[in-house]
C-alpha positions as CSV (number, residue, x, y, z in Angstrom):
1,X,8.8,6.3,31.7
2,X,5.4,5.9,33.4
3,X,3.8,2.5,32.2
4,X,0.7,4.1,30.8
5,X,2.7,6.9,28.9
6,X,4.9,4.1,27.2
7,X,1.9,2.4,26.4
8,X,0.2,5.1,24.5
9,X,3.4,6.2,23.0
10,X,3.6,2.6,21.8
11,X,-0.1,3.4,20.4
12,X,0.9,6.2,18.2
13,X,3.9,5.3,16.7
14,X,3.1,1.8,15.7
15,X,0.1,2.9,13.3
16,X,2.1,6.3,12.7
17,X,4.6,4.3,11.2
18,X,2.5,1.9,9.1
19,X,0.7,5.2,7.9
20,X,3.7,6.9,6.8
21,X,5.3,4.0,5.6
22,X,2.7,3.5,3.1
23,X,1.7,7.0,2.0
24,X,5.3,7.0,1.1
25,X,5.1,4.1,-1.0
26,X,2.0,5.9,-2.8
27,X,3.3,9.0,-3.6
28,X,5.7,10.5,-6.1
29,X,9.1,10.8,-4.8
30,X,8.7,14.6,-4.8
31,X,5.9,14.5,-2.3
32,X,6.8,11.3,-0.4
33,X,10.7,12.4,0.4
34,X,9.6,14.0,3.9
35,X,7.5,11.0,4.8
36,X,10.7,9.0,4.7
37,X,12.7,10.9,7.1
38,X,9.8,10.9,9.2
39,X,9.3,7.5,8.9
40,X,13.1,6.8,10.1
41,X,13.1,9.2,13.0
42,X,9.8,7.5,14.5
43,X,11.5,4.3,13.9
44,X,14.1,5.5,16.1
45,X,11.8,6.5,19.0
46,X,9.9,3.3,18.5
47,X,13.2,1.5,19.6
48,X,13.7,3.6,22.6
49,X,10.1,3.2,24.0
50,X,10.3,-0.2,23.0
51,X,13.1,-0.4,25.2
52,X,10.9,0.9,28.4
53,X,8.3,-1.4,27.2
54,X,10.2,-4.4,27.9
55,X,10.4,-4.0,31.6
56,X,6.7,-3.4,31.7
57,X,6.3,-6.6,29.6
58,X,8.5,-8.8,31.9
59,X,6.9,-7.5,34.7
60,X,3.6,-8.7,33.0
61,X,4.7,-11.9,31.9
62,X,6.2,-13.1,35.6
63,X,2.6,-12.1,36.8
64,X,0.1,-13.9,34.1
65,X,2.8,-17.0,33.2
66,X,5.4,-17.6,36.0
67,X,2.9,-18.2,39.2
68,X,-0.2,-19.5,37.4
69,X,1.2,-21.5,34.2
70,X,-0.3,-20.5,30.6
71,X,-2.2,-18.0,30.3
72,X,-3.7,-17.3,26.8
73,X,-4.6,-13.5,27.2
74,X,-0.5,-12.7,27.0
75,X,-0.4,-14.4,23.4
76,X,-1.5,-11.4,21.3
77,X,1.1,-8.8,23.3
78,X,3.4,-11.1,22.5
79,X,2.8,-11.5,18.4
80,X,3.0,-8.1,18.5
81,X,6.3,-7.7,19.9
82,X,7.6,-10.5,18.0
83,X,6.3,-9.0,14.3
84,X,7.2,-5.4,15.4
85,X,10.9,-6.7,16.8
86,X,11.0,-8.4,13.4
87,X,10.4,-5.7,11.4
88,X,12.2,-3.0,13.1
89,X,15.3,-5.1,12.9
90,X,14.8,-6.0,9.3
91,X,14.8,-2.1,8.6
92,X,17.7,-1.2,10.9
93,X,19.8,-3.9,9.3
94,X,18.6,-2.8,5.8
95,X,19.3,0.3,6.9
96,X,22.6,-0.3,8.1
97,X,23.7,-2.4,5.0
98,X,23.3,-5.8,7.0
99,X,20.8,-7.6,4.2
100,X,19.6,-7.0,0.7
101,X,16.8,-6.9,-1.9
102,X,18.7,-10.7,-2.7
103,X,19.5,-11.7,0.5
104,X,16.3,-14.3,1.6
105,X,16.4,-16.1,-1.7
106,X,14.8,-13.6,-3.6
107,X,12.5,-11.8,-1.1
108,X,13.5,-8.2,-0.3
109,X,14.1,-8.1,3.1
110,X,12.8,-4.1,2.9
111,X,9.2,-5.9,1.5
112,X,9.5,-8.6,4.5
113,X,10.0,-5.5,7.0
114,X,6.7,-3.4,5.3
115,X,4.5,-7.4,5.6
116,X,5.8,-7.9,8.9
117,X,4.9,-4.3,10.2
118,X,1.5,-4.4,8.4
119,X,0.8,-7.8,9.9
120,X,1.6,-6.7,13.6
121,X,-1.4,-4.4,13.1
122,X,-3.8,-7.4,13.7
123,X,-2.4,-8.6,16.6
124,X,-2.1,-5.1,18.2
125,X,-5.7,-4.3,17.9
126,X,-6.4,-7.8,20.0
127,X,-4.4,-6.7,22.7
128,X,-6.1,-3.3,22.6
129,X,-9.4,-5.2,23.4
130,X,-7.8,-7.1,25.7
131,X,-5.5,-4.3,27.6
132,X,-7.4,-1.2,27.3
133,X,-7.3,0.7,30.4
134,X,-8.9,4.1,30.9
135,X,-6.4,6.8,31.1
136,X,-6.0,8.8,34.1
137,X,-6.2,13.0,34.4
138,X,-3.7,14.7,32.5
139,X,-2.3,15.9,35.7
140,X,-1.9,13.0,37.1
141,X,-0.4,11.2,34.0
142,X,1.6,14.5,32.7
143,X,3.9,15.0,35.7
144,X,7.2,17.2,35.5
145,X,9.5,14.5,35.3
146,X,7.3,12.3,32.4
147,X,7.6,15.7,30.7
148,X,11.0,16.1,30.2
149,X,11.2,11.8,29.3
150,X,9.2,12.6,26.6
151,X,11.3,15.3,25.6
152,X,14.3,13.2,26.0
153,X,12.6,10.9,23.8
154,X,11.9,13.4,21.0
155,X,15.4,14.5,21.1
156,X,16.9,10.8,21.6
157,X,14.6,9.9,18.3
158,X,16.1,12.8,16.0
159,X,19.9,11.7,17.6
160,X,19.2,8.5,16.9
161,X,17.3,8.5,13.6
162,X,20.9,10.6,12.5
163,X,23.5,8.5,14.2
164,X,22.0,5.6,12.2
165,X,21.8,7.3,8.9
166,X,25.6,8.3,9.6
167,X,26.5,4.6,10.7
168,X,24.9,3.5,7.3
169,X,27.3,6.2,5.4
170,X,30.3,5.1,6.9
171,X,29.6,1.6,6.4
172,X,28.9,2.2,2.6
173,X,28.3,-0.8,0.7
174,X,25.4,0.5,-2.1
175,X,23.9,3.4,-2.7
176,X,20.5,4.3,-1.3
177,X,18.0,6.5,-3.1
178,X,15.7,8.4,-0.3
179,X,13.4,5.6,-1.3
180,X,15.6,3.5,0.9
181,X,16.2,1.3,-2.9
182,X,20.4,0.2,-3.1
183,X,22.0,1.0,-6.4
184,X,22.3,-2.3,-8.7
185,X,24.2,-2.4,-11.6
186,X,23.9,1.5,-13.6
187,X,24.8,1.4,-17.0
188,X,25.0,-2.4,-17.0
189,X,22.7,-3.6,-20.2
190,X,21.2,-7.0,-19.2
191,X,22.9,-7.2,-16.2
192,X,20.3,-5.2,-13.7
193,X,17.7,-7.0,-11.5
194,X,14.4,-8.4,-13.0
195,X,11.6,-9.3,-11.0
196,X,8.0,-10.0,-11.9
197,X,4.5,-8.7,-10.4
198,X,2.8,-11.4,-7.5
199,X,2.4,-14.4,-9.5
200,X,2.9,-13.6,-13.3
201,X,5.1,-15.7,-15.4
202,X,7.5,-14.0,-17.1
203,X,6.5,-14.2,-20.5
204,X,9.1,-14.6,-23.4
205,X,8.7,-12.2,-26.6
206,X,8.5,-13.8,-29.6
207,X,9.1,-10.4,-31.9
208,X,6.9,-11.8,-34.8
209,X,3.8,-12.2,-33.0
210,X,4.1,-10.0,-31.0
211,X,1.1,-6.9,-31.4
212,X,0.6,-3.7,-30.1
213,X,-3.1,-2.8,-30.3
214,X,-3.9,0.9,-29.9
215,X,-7.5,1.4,-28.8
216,X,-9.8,4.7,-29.2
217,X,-13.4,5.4,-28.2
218,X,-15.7,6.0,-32.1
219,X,-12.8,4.2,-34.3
220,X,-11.9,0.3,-34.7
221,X,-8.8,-0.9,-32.7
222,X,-5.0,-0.2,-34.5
223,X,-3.0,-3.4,-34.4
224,X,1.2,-2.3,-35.4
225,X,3.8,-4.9,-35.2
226,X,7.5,-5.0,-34.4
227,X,8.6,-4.3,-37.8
228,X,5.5,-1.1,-37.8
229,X,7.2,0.2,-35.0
230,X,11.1,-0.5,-35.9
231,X,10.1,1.9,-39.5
232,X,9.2,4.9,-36.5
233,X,12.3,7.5,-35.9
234,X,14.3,5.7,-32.5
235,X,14.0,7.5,-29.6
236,X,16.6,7.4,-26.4
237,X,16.2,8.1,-22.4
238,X,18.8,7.4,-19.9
239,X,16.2,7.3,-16.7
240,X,16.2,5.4,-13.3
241,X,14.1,2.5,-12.6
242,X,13.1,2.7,-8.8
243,X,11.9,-0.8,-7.9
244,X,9.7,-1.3,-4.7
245,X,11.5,-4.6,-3.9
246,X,14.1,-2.0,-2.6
247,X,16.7,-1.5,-5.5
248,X,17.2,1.1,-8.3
249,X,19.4,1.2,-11.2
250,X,19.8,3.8,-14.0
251,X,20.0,2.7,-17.6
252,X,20.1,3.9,-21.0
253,X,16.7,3.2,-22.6
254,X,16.1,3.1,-26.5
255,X,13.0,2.3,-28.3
256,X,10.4,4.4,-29.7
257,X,8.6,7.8,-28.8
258,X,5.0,7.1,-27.6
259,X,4.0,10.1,-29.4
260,X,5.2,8.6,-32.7
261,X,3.1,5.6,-32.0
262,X,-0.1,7.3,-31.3
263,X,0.8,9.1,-34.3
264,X,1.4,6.2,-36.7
265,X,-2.0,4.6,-35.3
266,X,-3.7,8.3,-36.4
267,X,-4.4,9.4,-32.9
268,X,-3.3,13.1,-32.6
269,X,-5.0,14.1,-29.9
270,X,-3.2,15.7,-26.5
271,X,-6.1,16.4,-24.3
272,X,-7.6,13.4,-21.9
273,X,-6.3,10.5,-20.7
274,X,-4.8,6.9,-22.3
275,X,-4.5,3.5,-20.6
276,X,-2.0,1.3,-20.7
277,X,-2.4,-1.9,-20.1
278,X,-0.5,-4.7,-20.2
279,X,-0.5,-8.1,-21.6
280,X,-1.0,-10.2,-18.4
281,X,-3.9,-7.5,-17.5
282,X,-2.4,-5.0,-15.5
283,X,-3.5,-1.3,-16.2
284,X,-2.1,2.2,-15.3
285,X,-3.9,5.5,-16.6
286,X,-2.1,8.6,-17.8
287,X,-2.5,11.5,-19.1
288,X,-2.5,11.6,-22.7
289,X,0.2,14.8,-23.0
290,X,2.7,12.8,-20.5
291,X,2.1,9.8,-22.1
292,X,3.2,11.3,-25.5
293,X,6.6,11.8,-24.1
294,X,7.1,8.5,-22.7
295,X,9.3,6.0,-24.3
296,X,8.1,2.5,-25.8
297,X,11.8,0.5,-24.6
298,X,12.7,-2.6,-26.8
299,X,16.5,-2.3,-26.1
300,X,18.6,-1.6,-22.9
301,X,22.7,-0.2,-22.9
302,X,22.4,-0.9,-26.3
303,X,21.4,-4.8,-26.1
304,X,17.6,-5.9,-26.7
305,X,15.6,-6.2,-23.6
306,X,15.4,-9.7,-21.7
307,X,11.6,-10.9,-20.8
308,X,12.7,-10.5,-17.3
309,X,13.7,-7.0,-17.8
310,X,10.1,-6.3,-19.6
311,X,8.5,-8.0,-16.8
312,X,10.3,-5.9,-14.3
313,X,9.4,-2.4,-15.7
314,X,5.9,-3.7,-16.5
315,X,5.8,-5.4,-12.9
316,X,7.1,-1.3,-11.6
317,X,4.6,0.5,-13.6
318,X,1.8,-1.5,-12.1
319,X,3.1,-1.2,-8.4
320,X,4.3,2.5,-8.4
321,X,2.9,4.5,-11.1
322,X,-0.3,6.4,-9.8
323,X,-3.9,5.8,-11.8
324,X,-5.4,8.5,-11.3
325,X,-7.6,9.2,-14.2
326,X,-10.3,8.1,-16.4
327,X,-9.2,6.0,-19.7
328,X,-9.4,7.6,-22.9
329,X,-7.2,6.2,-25.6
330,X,-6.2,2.5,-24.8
331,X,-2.8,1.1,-25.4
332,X,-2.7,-2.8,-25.2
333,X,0.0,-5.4,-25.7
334,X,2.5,-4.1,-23.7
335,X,3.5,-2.1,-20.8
336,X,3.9,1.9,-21.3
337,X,4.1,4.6,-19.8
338,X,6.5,6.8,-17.8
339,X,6.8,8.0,-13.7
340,X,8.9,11.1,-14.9
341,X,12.0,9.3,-14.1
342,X,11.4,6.0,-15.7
343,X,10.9,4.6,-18.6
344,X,8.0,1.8,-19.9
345,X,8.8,-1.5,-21.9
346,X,6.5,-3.7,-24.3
347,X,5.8,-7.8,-24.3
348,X,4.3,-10.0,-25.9
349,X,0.9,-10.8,-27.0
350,X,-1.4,-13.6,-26.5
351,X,0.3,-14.6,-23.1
352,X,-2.0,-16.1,-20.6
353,X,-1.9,-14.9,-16.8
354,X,-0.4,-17.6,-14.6
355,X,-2.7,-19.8,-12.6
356,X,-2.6,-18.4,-9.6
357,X,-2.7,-14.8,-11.3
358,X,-5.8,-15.6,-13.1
359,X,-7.8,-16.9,-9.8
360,X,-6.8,-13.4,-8.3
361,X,-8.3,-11.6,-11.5
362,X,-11.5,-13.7,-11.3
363,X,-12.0,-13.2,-7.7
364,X,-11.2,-9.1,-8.0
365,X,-14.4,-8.9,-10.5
366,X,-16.4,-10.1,-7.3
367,X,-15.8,-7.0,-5.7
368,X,-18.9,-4.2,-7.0
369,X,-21.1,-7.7,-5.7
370,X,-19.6,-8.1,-2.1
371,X,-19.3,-4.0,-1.7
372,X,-22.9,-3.6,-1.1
373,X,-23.1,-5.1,2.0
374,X,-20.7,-3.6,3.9
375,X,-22.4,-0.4,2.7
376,X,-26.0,-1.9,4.3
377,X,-24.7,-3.4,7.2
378,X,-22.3,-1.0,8.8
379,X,-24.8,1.9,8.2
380,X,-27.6,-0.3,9.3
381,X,-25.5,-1.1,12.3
382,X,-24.7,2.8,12.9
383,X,-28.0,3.3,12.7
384,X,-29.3,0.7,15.1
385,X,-26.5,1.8,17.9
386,X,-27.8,5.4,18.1
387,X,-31.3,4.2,18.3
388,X,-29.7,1.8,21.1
389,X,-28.9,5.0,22.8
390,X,-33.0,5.2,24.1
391,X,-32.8,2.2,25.8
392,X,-34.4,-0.1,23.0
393,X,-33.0,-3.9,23.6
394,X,-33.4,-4.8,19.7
395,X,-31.9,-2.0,18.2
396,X,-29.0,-3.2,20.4
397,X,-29.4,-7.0,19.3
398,X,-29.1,-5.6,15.8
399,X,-26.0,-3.4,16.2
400,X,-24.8,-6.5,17.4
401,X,-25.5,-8.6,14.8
402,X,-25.0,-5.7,11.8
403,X,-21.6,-4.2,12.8
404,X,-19.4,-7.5,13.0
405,X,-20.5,-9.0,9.5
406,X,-20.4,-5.3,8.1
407,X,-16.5,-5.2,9.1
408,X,-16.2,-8.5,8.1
409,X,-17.4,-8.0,4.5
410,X,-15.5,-4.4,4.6
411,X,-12.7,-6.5,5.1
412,X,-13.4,-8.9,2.6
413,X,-14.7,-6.1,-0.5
414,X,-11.2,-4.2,0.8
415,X,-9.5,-7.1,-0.4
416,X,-11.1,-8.0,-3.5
417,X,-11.4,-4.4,-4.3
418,X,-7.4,-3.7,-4.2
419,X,-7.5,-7.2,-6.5
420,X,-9.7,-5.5,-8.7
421,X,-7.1,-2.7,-9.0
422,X,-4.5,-4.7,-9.7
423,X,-5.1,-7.3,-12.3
424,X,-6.9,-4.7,-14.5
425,X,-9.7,-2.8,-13.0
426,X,-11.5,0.4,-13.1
427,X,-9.4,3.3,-14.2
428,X,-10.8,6.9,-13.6
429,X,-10.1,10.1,-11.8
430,X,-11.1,8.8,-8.4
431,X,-10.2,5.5,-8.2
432,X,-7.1,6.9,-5.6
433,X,-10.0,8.7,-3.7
434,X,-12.7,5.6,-3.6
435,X,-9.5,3.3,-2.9
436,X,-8.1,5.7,0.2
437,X,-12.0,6.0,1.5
438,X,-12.7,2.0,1.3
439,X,-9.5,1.6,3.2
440,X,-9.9,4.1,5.8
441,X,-13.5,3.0,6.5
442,X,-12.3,-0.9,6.7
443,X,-9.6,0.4,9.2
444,X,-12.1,2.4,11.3
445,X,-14.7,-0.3,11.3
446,X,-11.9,-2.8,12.4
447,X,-10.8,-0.7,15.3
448,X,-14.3,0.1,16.7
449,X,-15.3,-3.7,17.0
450,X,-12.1,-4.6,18.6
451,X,-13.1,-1.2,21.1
452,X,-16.4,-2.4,21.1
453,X,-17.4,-3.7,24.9
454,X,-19.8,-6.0,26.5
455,X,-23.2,-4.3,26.4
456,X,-24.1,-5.7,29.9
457,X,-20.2,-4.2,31.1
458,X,-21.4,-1.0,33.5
459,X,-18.3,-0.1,34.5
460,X,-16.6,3.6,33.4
461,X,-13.4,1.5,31.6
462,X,-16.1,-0.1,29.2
463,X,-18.3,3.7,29.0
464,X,-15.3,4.9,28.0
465,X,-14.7,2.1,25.0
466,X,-18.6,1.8,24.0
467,X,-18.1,5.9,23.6
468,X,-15.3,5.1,21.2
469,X,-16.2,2.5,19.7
470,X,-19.7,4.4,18.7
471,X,-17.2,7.5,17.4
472,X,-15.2,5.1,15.1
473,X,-18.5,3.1,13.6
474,X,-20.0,6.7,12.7
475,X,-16.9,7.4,11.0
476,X,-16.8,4.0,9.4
477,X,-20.3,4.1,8.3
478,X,-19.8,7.8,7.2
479,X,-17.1,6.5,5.2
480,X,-18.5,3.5,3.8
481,X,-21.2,5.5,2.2
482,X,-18.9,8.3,0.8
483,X,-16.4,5.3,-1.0
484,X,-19.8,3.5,-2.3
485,X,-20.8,6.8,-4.0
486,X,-17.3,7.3,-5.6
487,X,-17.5,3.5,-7.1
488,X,-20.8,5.0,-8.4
489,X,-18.9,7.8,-10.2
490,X,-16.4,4.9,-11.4
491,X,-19.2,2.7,-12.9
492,X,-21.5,5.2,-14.0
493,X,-19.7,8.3,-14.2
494,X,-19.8,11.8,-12.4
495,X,-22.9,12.8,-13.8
496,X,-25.0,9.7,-13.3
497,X,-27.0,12.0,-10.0
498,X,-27.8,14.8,-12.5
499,X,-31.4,15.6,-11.8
């Protein structure tokens, strides 16, 4: 395969992957199950271009290292081959039954391979800056026999993407879900994974104090105990528990109906929406008529629930369970609520988040401070390089000043914001929509200043990447401003522009 062909192949399926990866992880299983196959198939044809790309990487390394010593400029190809290799293997062997969700002491070796991929995208975008090379005509590059490598390629991709899902049948060993998640422990009780949520403790329910307060907008909070709740008709769903660290498991839930909660606090409404939110902060919004038929778990294959088992559907609701809506009712003390398949849990009151928990909570709240100046300063900067375009010096001076610390505080609000999220923020309608725009727009404005070139560069090469780089900070500005306005809506609701 021609060098620059491999390169750009490279190019596509590398953020292709991460992409589909993680819109997979998003979405309901119903809409995500295609986004899995395709996300195995281009893992497939990543291996067989990667395997092109190491002779043009050898080749490149006996040039830059073996005549002239060290040369720095090779170290960001090669952290990119070394996190991609990484994670590649780590999916193939989780694929193939080699490792676990227990086999690195606790850490899922499918979550290493998604936080090894994700981290290879830094490193990538440095050796773009560094390696970018303009591309030739498409005659020149598209010639009859890179043609039909390429379509060798696609059809080596869907072979192979097969012959390693049939490997990973034969092999057996435990079950996987489309998810990728290995069956542990169905219709066990107690005996089923736990895991808790980044750094919360596991809290320990102490059945006395414990309080579930149920929270509506125009009346005073209802506070119901254990023994409120244990007087309520039982209710029983055998449902699967689909864990993001990459292992499922289908149990026998009892507890109480949701509905006959609301109900015993006097809410009978069905219309809007309810949060739930946890006792160590975390929320998730629902819709009040699927909430109703959601299950309150305080006992599992008969048995009471363990903290860590409360902790682990809590700790899934907060990672997989899309908040997607604005909160109505309120539901505190526990975690509840239901995916369609799953089933929510309660826990106890009063408990504290952990200390490194609580440092992440207070530094989310930071983020509707730091996200105005990634608003001003990438649109300033957009701004200032189109002006640039007539020649002025200082609008130049300021794009160059503007557009790094504009990515750099995208970056930074990005991460506070998804904080924010997490332990307990904003939930409305369109916090998916302002949390998919903020992230895009980071992206872009990430990608156009590693594009960006040296203003005094003349030649084509660097035309080419200053046009690009322009392209991607319009759309990063564009974006920017479009997220901002939908915080807006999340603050101050959708009518706070009504003339």
């Amino acid at each position: 395969m021609p060098r620059q062909i491999t390169n750009r192949s490279l190019l596509l399926l590398v953020p292709a992957l991460a992409l589909s990866g993680l819109a997979a992880w998003w979405l309901p299983l119903a809409a995500a199950w295609p986004l899995y196959d395709l996300h195995r198939a281009l893992g497939a044809a990543l291996l067989l271009t990667l395997g092109w790309k190491y002779g043009i990487a050898r080749r490149s390394l006996r040039r830059r290292v073996g005549r002239t010593g060290a040369d720095p400029s090779v170290l960001p190809g090669l952290g990119t081959g070394l996190l991609v290799l990484g994670s590649v293997g780590l999916g193939l062997a989780w694929t193939l039954g080699l490792v676990s969700f227990d086999t690195f002491g606790g850490y899922s070796a499918l979550n290493l391979h998604v936080y090894l991929g994700l981290a290879a995208l830094a490193p990538l975008l440095w050796h773009l800056a560094r390696r970018w090379e303009r591309a030739p005509r498409p005659g020149r590059l598209f010639t009859r026999r890179s043609v039909v490598r390429l379509l060798g390629l696609g059809l080596g991709s869907v072979l192979g993407w097969r012959l390693i899902e049939t490997a990973a049948d034969a092999a057996g060993g435990q079950a996987r879900r489309p998810t990728g998640s290995k069956h542990a422990g169905s219709f066990t009780g107690n005996a089923h994974p736990v895991t808790n949520w980044l750094f919360d403790p596991i809290p320990p329910l102490a059945r006395d104090a414990w309080r579930l307060t149920v929270v509506s907008p125009g009346r005073g909070p209802d506070s119901l105990g254990y023994a409120d709740l244990d007087r309520l008709p039982p209710a029983e769903l055998t449902a699967i528990l689909d864990c993001t660290g990459g292992w499922w498991t289908e149990q026998t839930w009892r507890g109480w109906s949701v509905g006959d909660v609301l109900a015993a606090a006097g809410l009978d409404r069905t219309d809007g929406w309810a949060s739930v939110v946890s006792v160590t902060g975390h929320r998730q919004t629902f819709p009040l008529a699927e909430l109703r038929g959601a299950l309150l778990a305080s006992h599992v294959g008969g048995g009471p629930l363990t903290p860590g088992q409360i902790e682990a559907v809590r700790a899934w609701i907060a990672a997989g369970a899309k908040d997607d809506s604005a909160m109505g009712e309120g539901v505190r003390g526990g975690a509840a609520g239901a995916d369609r398949s799953s089933s929510p849990s309660a826990g106890p009151a009063g408990v504290r988040r952990a200390g490194a928990s609580r440092v992440l909570a207070f530094a989310g709240k930071f983020h509707p401070v730091v996200v105005h100046f990634p608003i001003a300063l990438l649109m300033l900067g957009a701004l200032a390089e189109a002006m640039a375009l007539s020649g002025r010096a200082w609008a130049a001076q300021a794009a160059r000043l503007c557009v790094p610390l504009g990515v750099a505080a995208a970056v930074l609000a990005t991460v506070l914001g998804l904080l924010s999220a997490t332990f307990g923020g904003y939930a409305t309608a369109t916090i998916w929509t302002h949390r998919l725009l903020g992230i895009l727009a980071t992206v872009l404005g990430v990608v156009a200043l590693a594009l960006r070139p040296a203003y005094e560069d003349p030649s084509s090469q660097a035309a080419t990447r200053r046009g690009l780089y322009r392209l991607g900070l319009l759309a990063a500005a564009a974006l920017t401003g479009l997220a901002g306005h939908y915080g807006g809506v999340i603050v101050h609701g959708e009518d706070h522009f009504a003339f």
